[in-house]
C-alpha positions as CSV (number, residue, x, y, z in Angstrom):
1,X,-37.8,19.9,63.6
2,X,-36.0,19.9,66.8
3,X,-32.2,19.3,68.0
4,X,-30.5,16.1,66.5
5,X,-27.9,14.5,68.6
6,X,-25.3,11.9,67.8
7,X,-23.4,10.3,70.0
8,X,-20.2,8.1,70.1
9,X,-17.0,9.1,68.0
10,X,-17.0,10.2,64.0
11,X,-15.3,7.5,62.3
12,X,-13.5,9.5,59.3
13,X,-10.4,7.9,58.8
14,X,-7.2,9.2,57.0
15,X,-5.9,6.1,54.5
16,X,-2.1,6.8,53.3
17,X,-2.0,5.8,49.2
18,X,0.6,2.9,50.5
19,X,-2.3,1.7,52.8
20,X,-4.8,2.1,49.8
21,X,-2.9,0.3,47.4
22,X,-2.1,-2.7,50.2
23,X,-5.8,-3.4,51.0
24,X,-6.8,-3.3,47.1
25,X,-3.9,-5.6,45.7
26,X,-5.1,-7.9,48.9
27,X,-8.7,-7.9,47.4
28,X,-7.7,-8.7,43.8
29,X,-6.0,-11.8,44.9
30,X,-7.6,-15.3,43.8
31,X,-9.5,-17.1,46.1
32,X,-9.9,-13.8,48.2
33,X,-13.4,-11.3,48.5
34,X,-13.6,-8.0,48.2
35,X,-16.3,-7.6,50.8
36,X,-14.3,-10.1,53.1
37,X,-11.1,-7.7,53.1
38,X,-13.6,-5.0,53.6
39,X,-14.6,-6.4,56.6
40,X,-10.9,-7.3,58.2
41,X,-10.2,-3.3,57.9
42,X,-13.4,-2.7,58.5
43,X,-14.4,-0.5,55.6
44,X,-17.5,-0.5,53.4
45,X,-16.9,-2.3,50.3
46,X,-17.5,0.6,48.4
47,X,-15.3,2.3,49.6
48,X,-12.5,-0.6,48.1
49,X,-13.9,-0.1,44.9
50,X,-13.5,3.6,44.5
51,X,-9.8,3.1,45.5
52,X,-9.4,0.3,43.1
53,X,-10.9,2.5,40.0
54,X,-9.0,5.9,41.4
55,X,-5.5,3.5,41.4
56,X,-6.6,2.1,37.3
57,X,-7.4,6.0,36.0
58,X,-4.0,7.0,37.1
59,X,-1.8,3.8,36.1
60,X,-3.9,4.5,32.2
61,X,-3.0,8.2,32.4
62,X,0.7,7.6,33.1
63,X,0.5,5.1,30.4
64,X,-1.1,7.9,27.8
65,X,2.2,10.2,29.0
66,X,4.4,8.0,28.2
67,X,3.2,6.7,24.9
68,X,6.4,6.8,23.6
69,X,8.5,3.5,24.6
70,X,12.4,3.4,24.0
71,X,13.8,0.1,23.2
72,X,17.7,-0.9,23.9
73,X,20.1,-0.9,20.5
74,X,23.0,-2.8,20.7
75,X,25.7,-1.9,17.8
76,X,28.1,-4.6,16.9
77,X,31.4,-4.5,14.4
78,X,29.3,-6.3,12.0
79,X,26.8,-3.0,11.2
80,X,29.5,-0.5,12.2
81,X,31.2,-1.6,8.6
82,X,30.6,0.1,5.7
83,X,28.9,-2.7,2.8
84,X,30.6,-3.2,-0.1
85,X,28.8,-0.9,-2.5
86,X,26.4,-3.1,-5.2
87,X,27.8,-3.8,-8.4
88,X,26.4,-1.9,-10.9
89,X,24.3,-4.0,-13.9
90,X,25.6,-3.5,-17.0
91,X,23.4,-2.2,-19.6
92,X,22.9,-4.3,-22.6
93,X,24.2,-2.6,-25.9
94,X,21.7,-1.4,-28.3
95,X,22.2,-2.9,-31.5
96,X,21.0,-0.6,-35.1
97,X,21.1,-2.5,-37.9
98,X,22.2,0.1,-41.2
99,X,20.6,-0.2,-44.6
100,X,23.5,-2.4,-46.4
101,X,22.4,-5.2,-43.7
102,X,25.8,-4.2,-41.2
103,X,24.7,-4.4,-37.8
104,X,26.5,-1.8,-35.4
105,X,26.2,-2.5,-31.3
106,X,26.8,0.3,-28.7
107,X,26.7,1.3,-26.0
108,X,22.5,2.3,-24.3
109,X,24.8,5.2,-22.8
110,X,25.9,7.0,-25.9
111,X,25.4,10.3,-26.8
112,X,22.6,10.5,-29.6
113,X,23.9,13.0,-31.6
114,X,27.6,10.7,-31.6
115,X,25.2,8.0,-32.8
116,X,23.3,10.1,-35.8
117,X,27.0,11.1,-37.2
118,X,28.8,7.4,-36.8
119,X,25.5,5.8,-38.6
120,X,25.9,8.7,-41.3
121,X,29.4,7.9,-41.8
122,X,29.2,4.1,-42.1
123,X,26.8,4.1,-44.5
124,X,28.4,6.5,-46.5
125,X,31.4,3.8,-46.7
């Protein structure tokens, strides 16, 4: 095969991101084609594509960095002050009715061994 010549100038041209991201926001405008901005810069339309998918990869990677989203908190008098602690419910008393038919209420609380010797000593009386 012999000696291949070109003539006339290389066209490689050096787009700044800034440029880039100008000439693909202008081709994702409404009512605007991609191939029509392609031409008024005089670029291949491929070539507007690639940047547009280069410009999506990076805006989802900086997304998956920063995952983690932190929301303003505004703290007012109202949940600086300490509640009122919650009444507690009182228990019902426990009520043991003895042989002779007396009934004797106290306290769910009590001490079971208290309970054993007061029930012993009313129905000794």
């Amino acid at each position: 095969m012999g000696r291949v010549e070109i003539l006339g100038r290389e066209r490689r041209r050096v787009w700044s991101d800034e440029d880039r991201m100008r000439i693909s926001a202008e081709a994702g405008t409404q009512g605007v084609g991609l191939a029509a901005v392609a031409r008024r810069h005089d670029l291949h339309p491929q070539q507007v594509y690639t940047w547009r998918r280069l410009f999506r990869r990076a805006a989802e990677a900086a997304r998956a960095e920063n995952s983690v989203a932190l929301l303003p908190v505004e703290v007012s008098d109202a949940a600086a002050a300490p509640t009122a602690p919650k009444r507690k419910r009182r228990a019902l008393p426990v009520e043991v009715t003895l042989v002779g038919g007396r009934r004797l209420r106290v306290d769910p609380d009590i001490d079971p061994e208290a309970l054993r010797r007061l029930v012993q000593a009313l129905e000794r009386a």
